[in-house]
OpenMM code with the backbone's topology and positions (N, CA, C; nanometers):
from openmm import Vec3, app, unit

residues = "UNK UNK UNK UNK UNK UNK UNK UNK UNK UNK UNK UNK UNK UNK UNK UNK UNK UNK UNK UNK UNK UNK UNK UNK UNK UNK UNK UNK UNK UNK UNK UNK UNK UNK UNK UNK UNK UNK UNK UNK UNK UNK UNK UNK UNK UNK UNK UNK UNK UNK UNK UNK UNK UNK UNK UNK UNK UNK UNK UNK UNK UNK UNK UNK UNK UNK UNK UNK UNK UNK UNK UNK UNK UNK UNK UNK UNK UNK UNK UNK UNK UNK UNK UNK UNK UNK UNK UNK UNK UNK UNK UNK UNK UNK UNK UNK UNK UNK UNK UNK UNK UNK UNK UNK UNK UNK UNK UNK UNK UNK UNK UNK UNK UNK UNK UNK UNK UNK UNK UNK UNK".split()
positions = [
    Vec3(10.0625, 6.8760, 9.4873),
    Vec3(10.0689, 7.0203, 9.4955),
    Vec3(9.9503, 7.0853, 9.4231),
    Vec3(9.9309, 7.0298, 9.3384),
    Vec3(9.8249, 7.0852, 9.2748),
    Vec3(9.6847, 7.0637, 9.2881),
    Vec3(9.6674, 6.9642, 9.3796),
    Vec3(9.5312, 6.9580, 9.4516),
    Vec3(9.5390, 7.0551, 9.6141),
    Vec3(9.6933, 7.0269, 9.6700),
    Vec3(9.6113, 7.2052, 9.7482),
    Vec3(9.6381, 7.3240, 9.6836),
    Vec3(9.6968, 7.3214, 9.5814),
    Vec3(9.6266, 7.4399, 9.5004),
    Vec3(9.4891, 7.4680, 9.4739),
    Vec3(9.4439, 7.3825, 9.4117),
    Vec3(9.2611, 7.3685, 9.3884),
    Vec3(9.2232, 7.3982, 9.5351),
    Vec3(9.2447, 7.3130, 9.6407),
    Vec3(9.2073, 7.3204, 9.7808),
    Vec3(9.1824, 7.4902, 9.8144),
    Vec3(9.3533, 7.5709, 9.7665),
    Vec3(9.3258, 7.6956, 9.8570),
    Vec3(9.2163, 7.8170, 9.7995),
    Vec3(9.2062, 7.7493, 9.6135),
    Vec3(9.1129, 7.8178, 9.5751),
    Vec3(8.9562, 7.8260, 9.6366),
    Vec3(8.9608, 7.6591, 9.6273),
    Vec3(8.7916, 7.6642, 9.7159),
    Vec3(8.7545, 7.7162, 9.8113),
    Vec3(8.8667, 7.6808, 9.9445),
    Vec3(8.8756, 7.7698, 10.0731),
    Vec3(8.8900, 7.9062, 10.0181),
    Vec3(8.9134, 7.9927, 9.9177),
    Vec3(8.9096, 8.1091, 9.9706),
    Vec3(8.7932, 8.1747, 9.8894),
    Vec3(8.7250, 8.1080, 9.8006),
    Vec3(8.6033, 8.1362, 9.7414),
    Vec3(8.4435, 8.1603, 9.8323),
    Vec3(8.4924, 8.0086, 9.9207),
    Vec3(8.3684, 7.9693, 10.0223),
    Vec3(8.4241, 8.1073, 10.1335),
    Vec3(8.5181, 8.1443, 10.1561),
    Vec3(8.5395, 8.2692, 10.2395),
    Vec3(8.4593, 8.4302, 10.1860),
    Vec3(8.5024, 8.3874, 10.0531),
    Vec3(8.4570, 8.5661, 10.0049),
    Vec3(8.3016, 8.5140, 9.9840),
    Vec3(8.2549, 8.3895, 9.9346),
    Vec3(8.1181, 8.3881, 9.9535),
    Vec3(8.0554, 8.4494, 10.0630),
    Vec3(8.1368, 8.3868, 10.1778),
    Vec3(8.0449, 8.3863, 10.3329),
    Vec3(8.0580, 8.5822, 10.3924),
    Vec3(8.1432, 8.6186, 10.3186),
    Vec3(8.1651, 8.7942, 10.3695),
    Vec3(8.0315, 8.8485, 10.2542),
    Vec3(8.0423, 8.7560, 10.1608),
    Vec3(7.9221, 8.8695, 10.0648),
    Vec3(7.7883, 8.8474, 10.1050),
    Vec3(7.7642, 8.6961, 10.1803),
    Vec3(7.6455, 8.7164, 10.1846),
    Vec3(7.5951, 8.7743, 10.3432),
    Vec3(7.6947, 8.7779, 10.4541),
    Vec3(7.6927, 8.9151, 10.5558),
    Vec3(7.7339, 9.0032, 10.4946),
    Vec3(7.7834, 9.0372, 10.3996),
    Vec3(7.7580, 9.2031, 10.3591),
    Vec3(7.5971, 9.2378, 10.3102),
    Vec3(7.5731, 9.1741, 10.2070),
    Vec3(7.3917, 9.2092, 10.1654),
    Vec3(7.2945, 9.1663, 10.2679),
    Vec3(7.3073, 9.0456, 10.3627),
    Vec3(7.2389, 9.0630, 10.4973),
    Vec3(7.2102, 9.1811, 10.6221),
    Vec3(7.2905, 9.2221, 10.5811),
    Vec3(7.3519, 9.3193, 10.6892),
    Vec3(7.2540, 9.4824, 10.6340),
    Vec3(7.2544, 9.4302, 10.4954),
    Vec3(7.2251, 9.5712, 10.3809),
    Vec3(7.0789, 9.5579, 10.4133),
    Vec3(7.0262, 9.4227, 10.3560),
    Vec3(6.9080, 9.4120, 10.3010),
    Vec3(6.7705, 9.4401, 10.4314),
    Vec3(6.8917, 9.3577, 10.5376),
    Vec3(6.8207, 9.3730, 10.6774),
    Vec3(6.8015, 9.4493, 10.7728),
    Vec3(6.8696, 9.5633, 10.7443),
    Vec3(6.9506, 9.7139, 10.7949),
    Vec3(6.9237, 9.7315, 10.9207),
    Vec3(7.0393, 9.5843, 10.9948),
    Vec3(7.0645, 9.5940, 11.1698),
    Vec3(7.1496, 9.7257, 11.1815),
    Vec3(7.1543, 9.7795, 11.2953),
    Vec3(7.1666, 9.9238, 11.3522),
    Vec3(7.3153, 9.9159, 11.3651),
    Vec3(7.3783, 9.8130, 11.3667),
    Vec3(7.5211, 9.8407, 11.4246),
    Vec3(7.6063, 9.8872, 11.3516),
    Vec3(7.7066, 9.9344, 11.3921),
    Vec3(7.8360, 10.0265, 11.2942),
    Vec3(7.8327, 9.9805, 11.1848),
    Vec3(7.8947, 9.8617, 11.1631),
    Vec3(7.8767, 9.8136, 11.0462),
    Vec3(7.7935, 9.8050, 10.9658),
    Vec3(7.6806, 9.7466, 11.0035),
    Vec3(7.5700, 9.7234, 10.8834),
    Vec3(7.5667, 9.8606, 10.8119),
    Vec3(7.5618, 9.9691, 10.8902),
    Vec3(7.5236, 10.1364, 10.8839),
    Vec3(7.5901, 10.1646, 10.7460),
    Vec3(7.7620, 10.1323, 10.7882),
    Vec3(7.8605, 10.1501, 10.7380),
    Vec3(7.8435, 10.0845, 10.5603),
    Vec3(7.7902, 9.9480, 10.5968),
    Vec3(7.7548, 9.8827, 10.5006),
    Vec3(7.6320, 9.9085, 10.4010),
    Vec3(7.5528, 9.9579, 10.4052),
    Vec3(7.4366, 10.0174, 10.3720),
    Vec3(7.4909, 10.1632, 10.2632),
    Vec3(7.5685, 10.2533, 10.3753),
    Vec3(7.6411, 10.3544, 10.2929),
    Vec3(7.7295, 10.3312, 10.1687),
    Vec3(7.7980, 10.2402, 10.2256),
    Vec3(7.8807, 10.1605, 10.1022),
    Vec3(7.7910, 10.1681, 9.9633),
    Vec3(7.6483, 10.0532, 10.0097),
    Vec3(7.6218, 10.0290, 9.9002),
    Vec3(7.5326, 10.1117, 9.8212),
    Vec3(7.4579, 10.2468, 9.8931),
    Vec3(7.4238, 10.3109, 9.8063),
    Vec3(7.5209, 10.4420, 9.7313),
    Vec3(7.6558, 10.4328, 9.7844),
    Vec3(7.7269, 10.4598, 9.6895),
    Vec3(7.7623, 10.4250, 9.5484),
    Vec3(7.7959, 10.2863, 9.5879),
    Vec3(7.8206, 10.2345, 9.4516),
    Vec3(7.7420, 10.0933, 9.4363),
    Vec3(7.6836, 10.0137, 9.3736),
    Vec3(7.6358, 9.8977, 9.3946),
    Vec3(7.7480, 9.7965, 9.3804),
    Vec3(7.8702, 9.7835, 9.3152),
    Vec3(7.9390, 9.6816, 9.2359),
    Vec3(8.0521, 9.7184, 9.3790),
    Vec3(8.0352, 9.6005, 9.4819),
    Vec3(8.1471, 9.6192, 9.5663),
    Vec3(8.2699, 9.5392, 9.5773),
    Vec3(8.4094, 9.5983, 9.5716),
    Vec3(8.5045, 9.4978, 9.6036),
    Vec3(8.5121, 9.4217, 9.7396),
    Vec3(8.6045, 9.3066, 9.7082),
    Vec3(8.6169, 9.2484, 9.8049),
    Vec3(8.7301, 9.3434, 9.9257),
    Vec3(8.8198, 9.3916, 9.8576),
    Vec3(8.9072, 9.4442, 9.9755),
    Vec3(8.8072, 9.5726, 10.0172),
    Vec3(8.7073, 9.6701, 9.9600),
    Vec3(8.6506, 9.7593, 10.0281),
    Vec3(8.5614, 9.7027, 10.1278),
    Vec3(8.5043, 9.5358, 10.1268),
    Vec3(8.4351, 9.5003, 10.2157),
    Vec3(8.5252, 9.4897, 10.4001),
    Vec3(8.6478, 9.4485, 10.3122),
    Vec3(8.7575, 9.4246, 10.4391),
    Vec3(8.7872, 9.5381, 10.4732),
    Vec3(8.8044, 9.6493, 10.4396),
    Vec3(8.8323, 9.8226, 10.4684),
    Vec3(8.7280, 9.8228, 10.5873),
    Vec3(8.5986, 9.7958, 10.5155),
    Vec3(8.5250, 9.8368, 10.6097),
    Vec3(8.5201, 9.7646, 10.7562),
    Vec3(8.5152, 9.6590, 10.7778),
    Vec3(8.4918, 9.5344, 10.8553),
    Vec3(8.6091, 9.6129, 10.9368),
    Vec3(8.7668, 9.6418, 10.9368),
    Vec3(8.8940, 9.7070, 10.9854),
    Vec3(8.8231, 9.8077, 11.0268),
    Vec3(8.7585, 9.9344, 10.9724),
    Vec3(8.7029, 10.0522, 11.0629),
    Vec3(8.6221, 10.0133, 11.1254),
    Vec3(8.5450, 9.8975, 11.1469),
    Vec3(8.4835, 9.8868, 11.2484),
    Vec3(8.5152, 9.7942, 11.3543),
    Vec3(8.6661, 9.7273, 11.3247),
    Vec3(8.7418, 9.6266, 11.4388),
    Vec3(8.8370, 9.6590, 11.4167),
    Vec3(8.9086, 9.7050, 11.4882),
    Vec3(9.0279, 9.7254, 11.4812),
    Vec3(9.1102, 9.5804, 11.5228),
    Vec3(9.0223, 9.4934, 11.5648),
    Vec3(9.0964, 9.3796, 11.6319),
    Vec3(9.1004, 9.2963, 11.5021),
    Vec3(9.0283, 9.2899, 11.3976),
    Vec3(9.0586, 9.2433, 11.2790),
    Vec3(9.1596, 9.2828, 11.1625),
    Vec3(9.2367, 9.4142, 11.1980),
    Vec3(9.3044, 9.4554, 11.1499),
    Vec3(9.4273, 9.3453, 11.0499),
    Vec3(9.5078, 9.2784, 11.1331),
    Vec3(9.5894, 9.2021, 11.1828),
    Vec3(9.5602, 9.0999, 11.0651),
    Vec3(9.3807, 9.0231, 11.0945),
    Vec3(9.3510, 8.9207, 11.0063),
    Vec3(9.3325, 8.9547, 10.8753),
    Vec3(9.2745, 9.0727, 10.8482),
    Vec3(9.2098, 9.1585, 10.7192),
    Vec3(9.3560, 9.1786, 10.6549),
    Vec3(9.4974, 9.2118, 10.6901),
    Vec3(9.6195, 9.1900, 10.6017),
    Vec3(9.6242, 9.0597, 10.5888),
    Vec3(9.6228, 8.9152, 10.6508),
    Vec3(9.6536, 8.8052, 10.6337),
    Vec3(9.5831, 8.7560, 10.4916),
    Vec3(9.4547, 8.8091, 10.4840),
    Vec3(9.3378, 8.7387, 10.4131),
    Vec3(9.3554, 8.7848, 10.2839),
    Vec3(9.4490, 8.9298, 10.3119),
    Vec3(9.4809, 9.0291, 10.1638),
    Vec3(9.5962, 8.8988, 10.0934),
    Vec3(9.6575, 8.8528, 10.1892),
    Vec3(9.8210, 8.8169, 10.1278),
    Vec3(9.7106, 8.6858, 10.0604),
    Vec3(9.5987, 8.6440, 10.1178),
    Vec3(9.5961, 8.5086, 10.0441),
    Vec3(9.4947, 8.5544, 9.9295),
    Vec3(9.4119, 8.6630, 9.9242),
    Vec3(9.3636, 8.7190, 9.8067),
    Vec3(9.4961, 8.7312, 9.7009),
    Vec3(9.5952, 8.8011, 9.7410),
    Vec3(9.7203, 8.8222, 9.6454),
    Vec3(9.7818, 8.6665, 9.5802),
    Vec3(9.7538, 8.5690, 9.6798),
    Vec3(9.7994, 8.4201, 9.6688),
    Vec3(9.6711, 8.3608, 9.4977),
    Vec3(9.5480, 8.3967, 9.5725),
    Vec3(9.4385, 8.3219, 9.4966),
    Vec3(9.4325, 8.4081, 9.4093),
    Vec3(9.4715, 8.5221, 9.3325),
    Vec3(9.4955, 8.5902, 9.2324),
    Vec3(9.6314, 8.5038, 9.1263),
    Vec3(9.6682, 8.4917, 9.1655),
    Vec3(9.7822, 8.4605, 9.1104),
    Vec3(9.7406, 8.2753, 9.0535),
    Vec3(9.6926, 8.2472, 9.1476),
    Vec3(9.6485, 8.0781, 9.0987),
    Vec3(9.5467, 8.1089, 8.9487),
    Vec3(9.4234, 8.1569, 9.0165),
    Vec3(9.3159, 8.1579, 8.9011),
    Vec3(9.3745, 8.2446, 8.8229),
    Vec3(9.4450, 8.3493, 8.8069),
    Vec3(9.4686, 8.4012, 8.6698),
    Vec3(9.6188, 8.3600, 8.5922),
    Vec3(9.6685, 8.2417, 8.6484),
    Vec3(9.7187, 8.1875, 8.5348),
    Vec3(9.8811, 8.1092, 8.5911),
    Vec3(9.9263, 8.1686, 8.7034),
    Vec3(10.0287, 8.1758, 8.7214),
    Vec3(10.2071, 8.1789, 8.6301),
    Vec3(10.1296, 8.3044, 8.5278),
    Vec3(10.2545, 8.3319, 8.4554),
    Vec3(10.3239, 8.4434, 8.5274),
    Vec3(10.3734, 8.4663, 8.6225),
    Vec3(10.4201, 8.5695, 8.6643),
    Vec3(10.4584, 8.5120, 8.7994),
    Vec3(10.5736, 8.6076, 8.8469),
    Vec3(10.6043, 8.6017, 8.9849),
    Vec3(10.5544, 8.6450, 9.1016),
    Vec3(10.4651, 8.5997, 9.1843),
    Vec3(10.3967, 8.7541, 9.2350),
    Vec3(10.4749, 8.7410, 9.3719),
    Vec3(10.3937, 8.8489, 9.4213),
    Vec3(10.4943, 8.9192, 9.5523),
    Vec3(10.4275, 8.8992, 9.6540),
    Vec3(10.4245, 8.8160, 9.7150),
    Vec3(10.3341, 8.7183, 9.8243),
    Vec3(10.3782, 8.8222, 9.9607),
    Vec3(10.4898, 8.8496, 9.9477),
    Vec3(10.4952, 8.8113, 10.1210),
    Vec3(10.5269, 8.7304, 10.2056),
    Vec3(10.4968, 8.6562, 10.1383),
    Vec3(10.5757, 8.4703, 10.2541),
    Vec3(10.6244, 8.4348, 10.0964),
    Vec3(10.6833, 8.2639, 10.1559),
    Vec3(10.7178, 8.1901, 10.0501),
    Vec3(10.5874, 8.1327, 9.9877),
    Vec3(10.6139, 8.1027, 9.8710),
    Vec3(10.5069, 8.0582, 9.7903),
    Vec3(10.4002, 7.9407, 9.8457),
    Vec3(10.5473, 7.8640, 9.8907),
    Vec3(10.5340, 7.7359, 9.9323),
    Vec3(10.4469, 7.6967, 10.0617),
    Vec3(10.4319, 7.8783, 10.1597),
    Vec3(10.3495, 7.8541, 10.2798),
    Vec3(10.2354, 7.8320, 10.2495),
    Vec3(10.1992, 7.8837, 10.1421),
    Vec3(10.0253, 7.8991, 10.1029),
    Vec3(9.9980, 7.7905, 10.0797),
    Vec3(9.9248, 7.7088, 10.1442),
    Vec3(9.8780, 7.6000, 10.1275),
    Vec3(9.7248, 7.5686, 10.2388),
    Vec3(9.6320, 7.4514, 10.2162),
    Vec3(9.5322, 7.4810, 10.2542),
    Vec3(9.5409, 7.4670, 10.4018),
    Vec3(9.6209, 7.4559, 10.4710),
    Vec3(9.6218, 7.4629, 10.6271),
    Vec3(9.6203, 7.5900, 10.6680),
    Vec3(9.7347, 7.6758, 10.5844),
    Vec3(9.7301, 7.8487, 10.6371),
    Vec3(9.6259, 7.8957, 10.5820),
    Vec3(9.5506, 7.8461, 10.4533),
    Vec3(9.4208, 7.9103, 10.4637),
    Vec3(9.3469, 7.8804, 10.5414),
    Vec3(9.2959, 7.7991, 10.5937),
    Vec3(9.2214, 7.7484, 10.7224),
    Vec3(9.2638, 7.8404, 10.8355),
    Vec3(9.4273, 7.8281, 10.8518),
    Vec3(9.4271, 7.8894, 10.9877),
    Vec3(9.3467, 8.0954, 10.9666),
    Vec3(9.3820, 8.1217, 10.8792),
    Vec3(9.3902, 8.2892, 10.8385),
    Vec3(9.2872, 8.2944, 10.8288),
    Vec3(9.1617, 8.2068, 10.7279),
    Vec3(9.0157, 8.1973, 10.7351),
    Vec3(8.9458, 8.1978, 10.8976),
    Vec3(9.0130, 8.1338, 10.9867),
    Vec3(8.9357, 8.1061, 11.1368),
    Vec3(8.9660, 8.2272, 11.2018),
    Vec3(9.0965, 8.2707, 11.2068),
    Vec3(9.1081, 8.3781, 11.2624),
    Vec3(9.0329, 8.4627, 11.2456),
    Vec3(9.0384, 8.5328, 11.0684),
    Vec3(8.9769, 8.6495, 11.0559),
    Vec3(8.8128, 8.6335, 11.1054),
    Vec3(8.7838, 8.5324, 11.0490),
    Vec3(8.6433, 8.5278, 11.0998),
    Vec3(8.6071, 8.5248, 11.2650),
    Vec3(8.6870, 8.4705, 11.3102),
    Vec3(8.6221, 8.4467, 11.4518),
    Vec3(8.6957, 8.6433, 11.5143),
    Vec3(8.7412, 8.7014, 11.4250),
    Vec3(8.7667, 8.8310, 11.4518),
    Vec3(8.6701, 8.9330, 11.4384),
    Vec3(8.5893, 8.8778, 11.3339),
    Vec3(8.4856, 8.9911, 11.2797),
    Vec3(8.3543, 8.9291, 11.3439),
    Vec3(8.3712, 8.7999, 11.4007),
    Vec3(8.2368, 8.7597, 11.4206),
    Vec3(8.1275, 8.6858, 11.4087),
    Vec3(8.2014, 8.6095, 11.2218),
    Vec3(8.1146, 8.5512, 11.1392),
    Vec3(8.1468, 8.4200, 11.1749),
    Vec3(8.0613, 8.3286, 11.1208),
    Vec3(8.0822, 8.1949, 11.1568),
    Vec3(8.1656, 8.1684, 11.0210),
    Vec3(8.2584, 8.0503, 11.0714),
    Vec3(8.3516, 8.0265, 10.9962),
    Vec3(8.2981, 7.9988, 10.8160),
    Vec3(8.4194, 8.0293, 10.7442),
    Vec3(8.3524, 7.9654, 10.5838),
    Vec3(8.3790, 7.8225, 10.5728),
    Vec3(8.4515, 7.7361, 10.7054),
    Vec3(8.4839, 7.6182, 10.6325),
    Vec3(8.3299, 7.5269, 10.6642),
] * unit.nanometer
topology = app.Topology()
chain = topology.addChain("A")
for resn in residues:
    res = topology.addResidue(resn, chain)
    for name in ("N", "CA", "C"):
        topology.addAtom(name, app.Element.getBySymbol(name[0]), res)
């Protein structure tokens, strides 16, 4: 159990890696499409961006990612709870016990092949 624990951490690290570095691609390279646009605005708002405002955005500009962008929240809420300690009960949403590295895989492929990006695995 506790190696796909470690497992779902890595999978979801190599995920928020692969959104940050199409988010500053997107910035640095300033392609024309909704997003990047969108993305660009973002960042000269604020420089220090969260991960769920990256997924906000990615949702206003797909609505077809909608769907995946909650899935990816429940396993952000999952991988919160691992790395900071697991003294507490948290409020998943599923059973504890689903989170494991297969549903991250599956929720990782989806969302991505939703927004576009090539997969993080």
């Amino acid at each position: 159990d506790e190696f796909d624990q470690a497992a779902c951490l890595i999978l979801f690290a190599s995920a928020e890696a692969e959104l940050r570095i199409d988010f500053h691609d997107r910035v640095e390279n300033k392609y024309k499409d909704p997003l990047s646009k969108s993305f660009r605005k973002l960042w000269k708002e604020k420089k220090r961006i969260r991960l769920d405002e990256l997924l906000d955005k990615c949702v206003e500009n797909n609505q077809n990612a909608k769907k995946n962008a909650s899935d990816f929240k429940g396993l952000k809420n999952h991988r919160d709870w691992l790395a900071h300690g697991r003294y507490w009960e948290p409020d998943l949403g599923r059973k504890r016990s689903s989170y494991n590295p297969d549903y991250y895989e599956k929720v990782l492929s989806l969302m991505f092949d939703a927004l576009g990006l090539r997969s993080a695995q």
